[in-house]
Biopython code that builds the backbone (N, CA, C, O; Angstrom):
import numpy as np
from Bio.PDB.StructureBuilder import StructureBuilder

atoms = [
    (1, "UNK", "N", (117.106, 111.610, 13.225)),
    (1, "UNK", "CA", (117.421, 112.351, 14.429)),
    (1, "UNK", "C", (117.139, 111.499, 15.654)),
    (1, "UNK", "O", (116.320, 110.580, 15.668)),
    (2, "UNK", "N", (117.757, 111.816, 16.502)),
    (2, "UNK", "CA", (117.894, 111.028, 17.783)),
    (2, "UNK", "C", (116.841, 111.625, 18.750)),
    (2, "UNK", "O", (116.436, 112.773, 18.572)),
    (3, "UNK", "N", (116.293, 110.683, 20.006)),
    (3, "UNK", "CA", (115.608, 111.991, 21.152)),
    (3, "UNK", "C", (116.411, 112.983, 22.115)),
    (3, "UNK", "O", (115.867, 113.592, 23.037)),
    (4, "UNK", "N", (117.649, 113.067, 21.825)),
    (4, "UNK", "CA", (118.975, 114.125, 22.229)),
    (4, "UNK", "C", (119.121, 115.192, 21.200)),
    (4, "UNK", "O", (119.539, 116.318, 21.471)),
    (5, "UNK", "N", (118.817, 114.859, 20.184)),
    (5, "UNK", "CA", (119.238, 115.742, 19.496)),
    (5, "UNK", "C", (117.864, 116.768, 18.783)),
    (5, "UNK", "O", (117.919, 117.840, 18.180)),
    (6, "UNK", "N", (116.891, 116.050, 19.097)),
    (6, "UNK", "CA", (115.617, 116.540, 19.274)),
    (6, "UNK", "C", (115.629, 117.832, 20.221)),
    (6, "UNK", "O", (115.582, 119.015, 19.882)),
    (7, "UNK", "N", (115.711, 117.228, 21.614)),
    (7, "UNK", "CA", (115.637, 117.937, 22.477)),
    (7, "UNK", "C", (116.253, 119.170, 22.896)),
    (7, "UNK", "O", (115.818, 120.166, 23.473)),
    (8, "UNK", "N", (117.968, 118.662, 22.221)),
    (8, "UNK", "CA", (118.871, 119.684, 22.299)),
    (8, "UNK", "C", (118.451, 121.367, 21.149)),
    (8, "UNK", "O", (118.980, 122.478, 21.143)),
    (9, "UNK", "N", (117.706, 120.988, 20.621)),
    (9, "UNK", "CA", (117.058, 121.788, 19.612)),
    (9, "UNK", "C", (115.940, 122.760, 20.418)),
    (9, "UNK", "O", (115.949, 123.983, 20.563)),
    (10, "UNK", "N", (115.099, 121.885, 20.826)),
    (10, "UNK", "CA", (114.138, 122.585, 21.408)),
    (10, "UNK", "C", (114.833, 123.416, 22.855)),
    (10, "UNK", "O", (114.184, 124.260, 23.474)),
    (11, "UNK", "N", (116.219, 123.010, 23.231)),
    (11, "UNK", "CA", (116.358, 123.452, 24.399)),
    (11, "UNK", "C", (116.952, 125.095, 24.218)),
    (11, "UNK", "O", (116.971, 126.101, 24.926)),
    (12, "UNK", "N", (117.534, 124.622, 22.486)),
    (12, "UNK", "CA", (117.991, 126.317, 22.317)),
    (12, "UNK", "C", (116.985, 127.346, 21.792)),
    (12, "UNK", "O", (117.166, 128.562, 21.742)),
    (13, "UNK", "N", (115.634, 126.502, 21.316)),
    (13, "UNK", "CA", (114.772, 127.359, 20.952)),
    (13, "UNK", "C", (114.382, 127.897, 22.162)),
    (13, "UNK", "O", (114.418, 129.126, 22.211)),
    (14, "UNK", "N", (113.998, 127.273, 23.209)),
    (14, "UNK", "CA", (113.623, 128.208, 24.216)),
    (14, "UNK", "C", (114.521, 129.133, 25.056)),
    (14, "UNK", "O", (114.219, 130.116, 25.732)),
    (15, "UNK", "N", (115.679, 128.562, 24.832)),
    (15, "UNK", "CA", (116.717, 129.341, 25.576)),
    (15, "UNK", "C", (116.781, 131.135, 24.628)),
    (15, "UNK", "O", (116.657, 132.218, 25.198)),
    (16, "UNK", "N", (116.996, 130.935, 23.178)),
    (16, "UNK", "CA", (116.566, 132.040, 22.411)),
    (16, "UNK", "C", (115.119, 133.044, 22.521)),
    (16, "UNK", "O", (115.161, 134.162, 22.008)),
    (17, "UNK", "N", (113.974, 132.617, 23.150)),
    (17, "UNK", "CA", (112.720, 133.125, 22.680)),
    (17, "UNK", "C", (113.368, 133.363, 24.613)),
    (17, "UNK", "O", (113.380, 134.591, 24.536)),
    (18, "UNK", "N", (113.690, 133.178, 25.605)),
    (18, "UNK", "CA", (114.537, 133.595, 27.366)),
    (18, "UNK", "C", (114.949, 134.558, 27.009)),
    (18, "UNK", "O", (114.479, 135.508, 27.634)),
    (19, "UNK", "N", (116.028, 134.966, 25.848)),
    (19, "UNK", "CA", (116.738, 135.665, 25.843)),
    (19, "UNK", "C", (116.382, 136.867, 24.995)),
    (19, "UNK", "O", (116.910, 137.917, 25.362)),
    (20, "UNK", "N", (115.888, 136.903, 24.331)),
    (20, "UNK", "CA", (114.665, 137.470, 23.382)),
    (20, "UNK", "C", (113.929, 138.483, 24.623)),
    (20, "UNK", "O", (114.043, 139.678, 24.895)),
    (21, "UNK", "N", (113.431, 137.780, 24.986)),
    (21, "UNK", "CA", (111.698, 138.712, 26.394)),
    (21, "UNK", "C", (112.697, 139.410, 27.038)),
    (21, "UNK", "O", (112.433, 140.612, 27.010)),
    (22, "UNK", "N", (114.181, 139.065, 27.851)),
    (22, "UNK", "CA", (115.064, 139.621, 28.991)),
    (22, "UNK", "C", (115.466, 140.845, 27.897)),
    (22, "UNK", "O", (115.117, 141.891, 28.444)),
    (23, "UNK", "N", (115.869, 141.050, 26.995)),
    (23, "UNK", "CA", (116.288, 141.789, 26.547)),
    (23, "UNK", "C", (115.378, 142.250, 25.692)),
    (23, "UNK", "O", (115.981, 142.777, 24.758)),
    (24, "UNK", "N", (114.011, 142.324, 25.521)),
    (24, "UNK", "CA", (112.812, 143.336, 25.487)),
    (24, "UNK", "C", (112.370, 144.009, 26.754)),
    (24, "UNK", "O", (111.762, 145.079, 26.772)),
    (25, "UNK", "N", (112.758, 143.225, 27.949)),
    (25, "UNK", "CA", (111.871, 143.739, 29.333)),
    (25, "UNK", "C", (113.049, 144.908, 29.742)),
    (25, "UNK", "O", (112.859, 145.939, 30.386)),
    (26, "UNK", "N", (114.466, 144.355, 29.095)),
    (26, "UNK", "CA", (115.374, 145.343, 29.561)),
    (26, "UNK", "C", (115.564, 146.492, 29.060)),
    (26, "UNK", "O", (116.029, 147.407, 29.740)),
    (27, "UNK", "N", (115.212, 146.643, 27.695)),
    (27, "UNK", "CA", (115.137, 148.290, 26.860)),
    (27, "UNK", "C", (113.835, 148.613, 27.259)),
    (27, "UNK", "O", (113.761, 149.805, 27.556)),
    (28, "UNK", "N", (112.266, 147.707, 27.437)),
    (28, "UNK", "CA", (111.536, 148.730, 28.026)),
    (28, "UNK", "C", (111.799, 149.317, 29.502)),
    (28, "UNK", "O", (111.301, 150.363, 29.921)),
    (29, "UNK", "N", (112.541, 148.593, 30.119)),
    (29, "UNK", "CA", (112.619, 149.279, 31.710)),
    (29, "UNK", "C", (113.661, 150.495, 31.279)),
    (29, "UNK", "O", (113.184, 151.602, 31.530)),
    (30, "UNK", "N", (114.878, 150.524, 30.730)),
    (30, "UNK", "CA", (115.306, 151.365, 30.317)),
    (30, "UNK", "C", (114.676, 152.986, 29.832)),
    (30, "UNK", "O", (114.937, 154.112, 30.256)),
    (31, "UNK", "N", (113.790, 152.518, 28.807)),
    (31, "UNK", "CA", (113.036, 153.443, 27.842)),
    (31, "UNK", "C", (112.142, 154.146, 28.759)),
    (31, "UNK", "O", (112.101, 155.302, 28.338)),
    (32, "UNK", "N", (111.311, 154.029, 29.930)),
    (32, "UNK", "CA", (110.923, 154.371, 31.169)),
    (32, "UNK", "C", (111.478, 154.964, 32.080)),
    (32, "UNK", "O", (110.899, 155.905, 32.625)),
    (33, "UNK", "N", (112.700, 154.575, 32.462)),
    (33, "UNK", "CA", (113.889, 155.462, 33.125)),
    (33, "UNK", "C", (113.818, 156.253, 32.732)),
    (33, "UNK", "O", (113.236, 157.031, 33.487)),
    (34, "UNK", "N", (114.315, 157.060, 31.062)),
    (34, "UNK", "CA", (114.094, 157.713, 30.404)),
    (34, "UNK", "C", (113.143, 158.994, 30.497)),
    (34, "UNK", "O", (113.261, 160.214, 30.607)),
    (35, "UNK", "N", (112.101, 158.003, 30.390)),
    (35, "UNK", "CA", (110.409, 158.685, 30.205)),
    (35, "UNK", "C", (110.188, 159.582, 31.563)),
    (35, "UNK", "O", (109.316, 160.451, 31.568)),
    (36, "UNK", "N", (110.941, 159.361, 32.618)),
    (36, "UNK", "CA", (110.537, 159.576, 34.103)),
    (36, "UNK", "C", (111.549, 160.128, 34.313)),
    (36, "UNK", "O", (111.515, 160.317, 35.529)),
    (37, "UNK", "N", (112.978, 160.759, 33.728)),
    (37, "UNK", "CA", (113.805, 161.665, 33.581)),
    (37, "UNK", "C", (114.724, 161.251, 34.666)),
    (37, "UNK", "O", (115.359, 162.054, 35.349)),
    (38, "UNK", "N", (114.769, 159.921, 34.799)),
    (38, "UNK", "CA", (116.224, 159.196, 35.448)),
    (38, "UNK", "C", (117.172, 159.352, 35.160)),
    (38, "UNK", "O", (118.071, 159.201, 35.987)),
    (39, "UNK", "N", (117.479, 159.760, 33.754)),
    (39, "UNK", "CA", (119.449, 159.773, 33.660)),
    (39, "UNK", "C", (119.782, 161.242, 34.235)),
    (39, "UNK", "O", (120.894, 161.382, 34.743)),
    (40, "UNK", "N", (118.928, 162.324, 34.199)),
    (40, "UNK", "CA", (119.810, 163.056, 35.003)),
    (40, "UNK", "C", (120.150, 163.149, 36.163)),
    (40, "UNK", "O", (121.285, 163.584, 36.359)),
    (41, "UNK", "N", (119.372, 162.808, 37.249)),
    (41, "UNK", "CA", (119.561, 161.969, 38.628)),
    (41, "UNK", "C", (120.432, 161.221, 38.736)),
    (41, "UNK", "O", (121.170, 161.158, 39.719)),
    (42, "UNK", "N", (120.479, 160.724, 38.028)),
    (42, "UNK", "CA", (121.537, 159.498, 38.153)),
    (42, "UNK", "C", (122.933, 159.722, 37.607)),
    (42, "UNK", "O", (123.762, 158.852, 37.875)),
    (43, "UNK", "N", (123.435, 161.098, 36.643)),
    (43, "UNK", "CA", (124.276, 161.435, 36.331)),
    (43, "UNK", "C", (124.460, 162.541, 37.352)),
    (43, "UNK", "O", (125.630, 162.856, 37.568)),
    (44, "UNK", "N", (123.759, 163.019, 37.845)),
    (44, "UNK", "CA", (124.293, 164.257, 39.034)),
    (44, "UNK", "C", (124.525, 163.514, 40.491)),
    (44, "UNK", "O", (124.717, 164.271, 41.442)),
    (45, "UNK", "N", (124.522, 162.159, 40.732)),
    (45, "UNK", "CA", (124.706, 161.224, 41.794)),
    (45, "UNK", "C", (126.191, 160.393, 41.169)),
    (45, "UNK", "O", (127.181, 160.238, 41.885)),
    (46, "UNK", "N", (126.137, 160.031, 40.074)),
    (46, "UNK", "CA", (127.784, 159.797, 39.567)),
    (46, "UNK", "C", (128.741, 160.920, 39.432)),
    (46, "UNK", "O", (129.945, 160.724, 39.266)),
    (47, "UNK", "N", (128.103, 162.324, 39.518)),
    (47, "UNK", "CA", (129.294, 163.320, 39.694)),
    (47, "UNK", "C", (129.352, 163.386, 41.474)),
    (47, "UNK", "O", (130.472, 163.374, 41.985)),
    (48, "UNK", "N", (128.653, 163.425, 41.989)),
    (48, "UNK", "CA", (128.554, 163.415, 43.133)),
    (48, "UNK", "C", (129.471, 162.595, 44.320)),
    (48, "UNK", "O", (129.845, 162.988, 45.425)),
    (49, "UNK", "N", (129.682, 161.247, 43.603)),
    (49, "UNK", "CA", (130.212, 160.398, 44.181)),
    (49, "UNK", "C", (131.916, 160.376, 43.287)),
    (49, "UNK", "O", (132.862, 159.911, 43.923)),
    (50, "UNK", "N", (132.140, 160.860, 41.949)),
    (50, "UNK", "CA", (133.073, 160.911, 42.031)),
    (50, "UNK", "C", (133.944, 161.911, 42.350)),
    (50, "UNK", "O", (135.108, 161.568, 42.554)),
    (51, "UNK", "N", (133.568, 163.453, 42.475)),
    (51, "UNK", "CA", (133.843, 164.815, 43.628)),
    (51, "UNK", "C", (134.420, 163.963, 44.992)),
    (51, "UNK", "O", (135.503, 164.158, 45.542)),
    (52, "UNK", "N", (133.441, 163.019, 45.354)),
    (52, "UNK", "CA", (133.761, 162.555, 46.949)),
    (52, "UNK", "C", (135.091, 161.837, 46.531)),
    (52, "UNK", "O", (136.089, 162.135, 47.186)),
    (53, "UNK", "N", (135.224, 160.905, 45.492)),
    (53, "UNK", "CA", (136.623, 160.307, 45.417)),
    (53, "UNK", "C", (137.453, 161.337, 45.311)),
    (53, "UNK", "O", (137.303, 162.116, 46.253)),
    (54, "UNK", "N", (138.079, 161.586, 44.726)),
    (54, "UNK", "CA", (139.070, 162.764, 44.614)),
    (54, "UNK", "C", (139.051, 163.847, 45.636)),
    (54, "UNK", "O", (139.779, 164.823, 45.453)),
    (55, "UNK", "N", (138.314, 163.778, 46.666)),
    (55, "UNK", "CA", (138.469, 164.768, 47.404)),
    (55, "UNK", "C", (137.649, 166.134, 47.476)),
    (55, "UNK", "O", (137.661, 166.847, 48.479)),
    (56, "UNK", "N", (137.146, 166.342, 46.657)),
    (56, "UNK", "CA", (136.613, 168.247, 46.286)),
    (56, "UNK", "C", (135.243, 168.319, 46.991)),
    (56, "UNK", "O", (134.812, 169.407, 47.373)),
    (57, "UNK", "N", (134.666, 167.359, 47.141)),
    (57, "UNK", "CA", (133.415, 167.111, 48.091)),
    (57, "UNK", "C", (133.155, 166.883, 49.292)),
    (57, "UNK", "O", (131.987, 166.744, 49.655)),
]
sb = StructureBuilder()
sb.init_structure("model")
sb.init_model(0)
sb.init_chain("A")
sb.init_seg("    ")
for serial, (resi, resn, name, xyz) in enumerate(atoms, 1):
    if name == "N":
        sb.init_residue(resn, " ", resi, " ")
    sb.init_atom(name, np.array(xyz, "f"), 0.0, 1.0, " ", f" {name:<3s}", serial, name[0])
structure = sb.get_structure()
């Protein structure tokens, strides 16, 4: 093995274990939304705003 091809190795291991944590930090922030009863807020603000498109609001 070469020191490129070394490196290129280690560059996807860390790029994997990046992508790994972002998408643990992102289902727990999610799972919290949740917990704190955000989707219905946030679904009575997407009816809200689409009433205003169409007019009825």
């Amino acid at each position: 093995m070469t020191i490129f091809q070394d490196a290129r190795k280690k560059g996807r291991r860390y790029f994997f274990v990046f992508y790994a944590a972002l998408v643990f930090i992102s289902f727990a922030f999610i799972a919290y939304g949740l917990y704190r009863g955000e989707s219905g807020i946030l679904l009575k603000k997407a009816i809200r705003i689409c009433m205003e498109c169409i007019g009825l609001g």
